[in-house]
PAKOL-659190 format. One record per residue (C-alpha): residue number from 1; residue in one letter; x, y, z. Coordinates in steps of 0.25 Angstrom, whole numbers, padded with zeros to 4 digits. Layout:
<nodes>
NODE   pos   code    east   north      up
NODE   NUM      A       X       Y       Z
...
</nodes>
This chain:
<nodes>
NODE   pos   code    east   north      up
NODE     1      X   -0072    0009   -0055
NODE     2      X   -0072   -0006   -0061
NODE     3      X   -0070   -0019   -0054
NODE     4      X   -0059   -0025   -0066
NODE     5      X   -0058   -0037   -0060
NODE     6      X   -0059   -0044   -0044
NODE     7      X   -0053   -0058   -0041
NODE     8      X   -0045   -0064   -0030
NODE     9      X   -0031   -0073   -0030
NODE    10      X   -0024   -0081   -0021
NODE    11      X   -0009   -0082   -0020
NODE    12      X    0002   -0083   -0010
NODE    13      X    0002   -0073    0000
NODE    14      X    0011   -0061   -0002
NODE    15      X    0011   -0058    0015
NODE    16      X    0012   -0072    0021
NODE    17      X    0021   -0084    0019
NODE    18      X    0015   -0096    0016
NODE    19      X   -0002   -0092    0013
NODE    20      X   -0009   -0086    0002
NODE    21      X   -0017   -0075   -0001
NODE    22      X   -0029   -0071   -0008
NODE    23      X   -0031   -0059   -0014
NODE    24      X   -0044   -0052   -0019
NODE    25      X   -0042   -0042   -0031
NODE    26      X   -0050   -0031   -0038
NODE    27      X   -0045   -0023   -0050
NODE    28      X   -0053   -0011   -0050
NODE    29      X   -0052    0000   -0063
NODE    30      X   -0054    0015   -0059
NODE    31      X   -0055    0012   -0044
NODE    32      X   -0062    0024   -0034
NODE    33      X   -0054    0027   -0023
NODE    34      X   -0068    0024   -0016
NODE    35      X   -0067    0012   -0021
NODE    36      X   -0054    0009   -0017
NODE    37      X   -0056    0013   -0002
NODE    38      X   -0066    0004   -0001
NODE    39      X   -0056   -0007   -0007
NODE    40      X   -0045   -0004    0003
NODE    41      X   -0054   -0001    0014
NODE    42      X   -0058   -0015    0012
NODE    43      X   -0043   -0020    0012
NODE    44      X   -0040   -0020   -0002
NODE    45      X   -0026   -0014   -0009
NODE    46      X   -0024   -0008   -0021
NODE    47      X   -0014   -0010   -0032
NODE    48      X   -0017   -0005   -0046
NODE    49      X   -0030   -0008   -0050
NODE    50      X   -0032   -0019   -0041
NODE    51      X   -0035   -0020   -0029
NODE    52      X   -0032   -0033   -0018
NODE    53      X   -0035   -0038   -0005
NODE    54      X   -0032   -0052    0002
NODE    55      X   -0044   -0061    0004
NODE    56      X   -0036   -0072    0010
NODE    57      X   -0046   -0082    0014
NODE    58      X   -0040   -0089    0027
NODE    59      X   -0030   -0077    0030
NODE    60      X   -0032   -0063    0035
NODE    61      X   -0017   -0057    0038
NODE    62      X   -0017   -0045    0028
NODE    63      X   -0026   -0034    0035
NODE    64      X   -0029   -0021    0029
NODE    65      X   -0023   -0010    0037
NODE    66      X   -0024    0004    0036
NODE    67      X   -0017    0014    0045
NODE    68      X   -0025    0026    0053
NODE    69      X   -0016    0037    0048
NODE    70      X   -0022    0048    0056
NODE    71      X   -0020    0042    0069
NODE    72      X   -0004    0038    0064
NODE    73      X    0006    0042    0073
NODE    74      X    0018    0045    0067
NODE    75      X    0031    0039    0075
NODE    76      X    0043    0042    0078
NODE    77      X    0048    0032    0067
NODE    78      X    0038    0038    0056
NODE    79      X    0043    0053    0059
NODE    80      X    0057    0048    0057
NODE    81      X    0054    0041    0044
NODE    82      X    0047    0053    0039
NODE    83      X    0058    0063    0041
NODE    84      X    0067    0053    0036
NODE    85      X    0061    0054    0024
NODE    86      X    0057    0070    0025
NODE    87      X    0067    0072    0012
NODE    88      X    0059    0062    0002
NODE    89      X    0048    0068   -0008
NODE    90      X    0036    0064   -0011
NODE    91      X    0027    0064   -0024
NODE    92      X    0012    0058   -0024
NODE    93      X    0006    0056   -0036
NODE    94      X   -0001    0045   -0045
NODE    95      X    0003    0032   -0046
NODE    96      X    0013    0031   -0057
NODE    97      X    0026    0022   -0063
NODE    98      X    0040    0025   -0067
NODE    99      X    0051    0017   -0068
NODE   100      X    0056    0023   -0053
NODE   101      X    0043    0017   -0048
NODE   102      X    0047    0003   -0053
NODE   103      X    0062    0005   -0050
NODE   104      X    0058    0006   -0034
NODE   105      X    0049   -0003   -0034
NODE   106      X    0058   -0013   -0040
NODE   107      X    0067   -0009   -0030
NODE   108      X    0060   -0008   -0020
NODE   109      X    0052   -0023   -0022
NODE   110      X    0069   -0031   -0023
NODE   111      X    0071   -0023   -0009
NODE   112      X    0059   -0030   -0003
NODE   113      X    0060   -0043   -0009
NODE   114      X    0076   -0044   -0002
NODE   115      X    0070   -0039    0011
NODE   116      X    0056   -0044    0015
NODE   117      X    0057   -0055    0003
NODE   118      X    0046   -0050   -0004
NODE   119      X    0043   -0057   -0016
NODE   120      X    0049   -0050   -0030
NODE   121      X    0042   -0048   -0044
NODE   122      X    0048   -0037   -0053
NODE   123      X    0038   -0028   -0056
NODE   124      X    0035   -0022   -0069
NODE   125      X    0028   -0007   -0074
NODE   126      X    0015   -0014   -0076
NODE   127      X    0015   -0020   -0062
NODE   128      X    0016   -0007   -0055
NODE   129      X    0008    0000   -0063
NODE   130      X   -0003   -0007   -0062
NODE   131      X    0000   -0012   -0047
NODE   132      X    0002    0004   -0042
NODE   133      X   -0001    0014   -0053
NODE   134      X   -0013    0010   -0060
NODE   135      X   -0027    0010   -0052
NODE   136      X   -0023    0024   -0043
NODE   137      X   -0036    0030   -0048
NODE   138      X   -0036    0042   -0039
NODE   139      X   -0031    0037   -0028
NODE   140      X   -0018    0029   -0029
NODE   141      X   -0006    0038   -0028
NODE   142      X    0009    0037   -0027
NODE   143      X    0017    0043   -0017
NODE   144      X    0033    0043   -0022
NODE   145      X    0043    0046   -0013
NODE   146      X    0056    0053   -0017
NODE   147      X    0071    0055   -0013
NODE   148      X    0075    0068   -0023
NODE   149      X    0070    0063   -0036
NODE   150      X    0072    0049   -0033
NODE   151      X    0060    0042   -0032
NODE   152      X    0061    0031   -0020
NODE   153      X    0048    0026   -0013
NODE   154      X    0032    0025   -0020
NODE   155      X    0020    0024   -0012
NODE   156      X    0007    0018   -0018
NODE   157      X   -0006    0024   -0009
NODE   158      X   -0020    0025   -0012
NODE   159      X   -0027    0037   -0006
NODE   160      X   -0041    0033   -0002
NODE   161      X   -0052    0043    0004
NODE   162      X   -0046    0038    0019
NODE   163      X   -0033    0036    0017
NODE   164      X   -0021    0029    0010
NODE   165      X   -0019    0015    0004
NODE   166      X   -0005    0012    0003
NODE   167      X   -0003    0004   -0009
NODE   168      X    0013    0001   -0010
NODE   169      X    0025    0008   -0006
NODE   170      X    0038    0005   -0011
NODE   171      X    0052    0013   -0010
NODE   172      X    0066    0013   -0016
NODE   173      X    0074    0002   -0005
NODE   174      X    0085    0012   -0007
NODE   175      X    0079    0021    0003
NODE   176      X    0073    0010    0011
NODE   177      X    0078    0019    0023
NODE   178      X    0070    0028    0024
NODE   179      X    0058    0019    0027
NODE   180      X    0050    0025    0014
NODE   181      X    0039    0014    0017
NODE   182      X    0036    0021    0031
NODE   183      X    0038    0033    0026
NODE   184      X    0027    0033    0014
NODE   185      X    0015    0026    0025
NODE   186      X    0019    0039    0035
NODE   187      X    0017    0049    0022
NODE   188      X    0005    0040    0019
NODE   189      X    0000    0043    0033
NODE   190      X    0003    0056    0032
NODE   191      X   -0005    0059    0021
NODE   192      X   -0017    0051    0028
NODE   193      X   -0015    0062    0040
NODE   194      X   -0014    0074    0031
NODE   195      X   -0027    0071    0020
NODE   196      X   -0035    0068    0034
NODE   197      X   -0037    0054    0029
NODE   198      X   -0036    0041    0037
NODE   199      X   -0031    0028    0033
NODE   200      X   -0017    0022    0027
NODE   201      X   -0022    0009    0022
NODE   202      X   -0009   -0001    0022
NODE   203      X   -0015   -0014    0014
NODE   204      X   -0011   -0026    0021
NODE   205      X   -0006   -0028    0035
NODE   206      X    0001   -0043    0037
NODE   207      X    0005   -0047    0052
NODE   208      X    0015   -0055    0048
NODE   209      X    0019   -0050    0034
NODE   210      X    0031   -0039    0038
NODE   211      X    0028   -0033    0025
NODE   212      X    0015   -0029    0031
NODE   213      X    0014   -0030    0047
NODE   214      X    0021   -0017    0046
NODE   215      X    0010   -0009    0044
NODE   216      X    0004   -0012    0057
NODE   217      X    0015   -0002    0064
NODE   218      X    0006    0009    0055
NODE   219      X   -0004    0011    0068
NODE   220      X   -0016    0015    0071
NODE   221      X   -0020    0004    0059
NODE   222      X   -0032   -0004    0057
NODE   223      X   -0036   -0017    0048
NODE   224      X   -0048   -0022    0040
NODE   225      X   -0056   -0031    0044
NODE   226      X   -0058   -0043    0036
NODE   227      X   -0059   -0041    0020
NODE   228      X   -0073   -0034    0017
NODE   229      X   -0079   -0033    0004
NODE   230      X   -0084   -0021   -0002
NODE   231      X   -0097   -0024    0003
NODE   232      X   -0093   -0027    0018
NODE   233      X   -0088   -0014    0028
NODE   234      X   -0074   -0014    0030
NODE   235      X   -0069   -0013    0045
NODE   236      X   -0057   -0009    0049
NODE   237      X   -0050   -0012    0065
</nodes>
């Protein structure tokens, strides 16, 4: 494992209007999944080689928040979307990149744009890849979801020695009736229950960031406390 590079920028804030944010980065080469349980344990997220957390000095809003998957009641709701979607299949593997894996995510980005105004770059090859396939080491996979042979949803996870990190999830707005986001965190969950693991961590939870206050619905959850170093114990309530 080598530390390539650690520094810290401040830039509008991607979750609230009218603040900024300040962000700490480390790119890491040939991270352990020891490793990087310590770094998401202690609220960081991964994307690539590099890994981020907020460090915003006079704000606190995005907590870190990770479900309890083996105390997860599935609802009524859940068990309906899950036989909604009983006829998709479902292939886990590495991380990889295909024209279809850009195609969606295009799609997929223009969709949320129009709905929840998120803002719009176009992305290119070498963004994704080195954004979601390169730094999986032994632990970052890809779970693809299927209608026939069409290829219509990617979900980007972690698998850590407790649990999953959910990375990104994305999906084909074709099929945005079939609630695919739900879908993918229930498989995730399930998973979780079956491998006798714990813990789905969700990144960032924001009150008042609809892109994100969703996730407290995913109960029992807790949050970490504060930002610890690597030096300090974490706590999570």
């Amino acid at each position: 494992m080598q530390l390539l590079k650690e520094f810290s920028l401040e830039d509008k804030c991607s979750y609230l209007d009218n603040k900024t944010q300040t962000t700490h980065y480390k790119i890491i080469h040939n991270c352990s999944k020891e490793h990087s349980q310590d770094l998401v344990e202690r609220g960081y997220r991964r994307f690539g080689k590099m890994f981020f957390r907020p460090i915003c000095p006079s704000c606190n809003e995005c907590k870190s928040i990770k479900i309890d998957a083996n105390n997860y009641i599935f609802s009524k709701s859940a068990k309906r979307i899950m036989k909604k979607n009983a006829h998709l299949r479902s292939f886990i593997q590495k991380p990889t990149l295909t024209q279809e894996h850009i195609n969606i995510f295009e799609k997929y980005h223009l969709h949320m744009s129009n709905k929840k105004s998120w803002d719009y770059n176009k992305t290119t090859a070498e963004h994704y890849y080195g954004s979601f396939v390169q730094g999986h080491e032994d632990f970052g996979y890809e779970v693809l979801y299927f209608i026939e042979e069409r290829l219509i949803a990617v979900d980007l996870i972690d698998i850590l020695e407790d649990g999953i990190s959910s990375i990104y999830f994305y999906y084909d707005p074709e099929f945005a009736h079939l609630s695919l986001g739900k879908f993918s965190l229930y498989n995730q969950i399930k998973y979780v229950q079956e491998a006798q693991k714990k813990w789905i961590y969700l990144g960032y939870y924001v009150k008042e960031c609809p892109s994100l206050s969703y996730k407290a619905e995913y109960t029992p959850f807790i949050t970490l406390d504060g930002r610890p170093s690597e030096n300090e114990k974490f706590i999570w309530t």
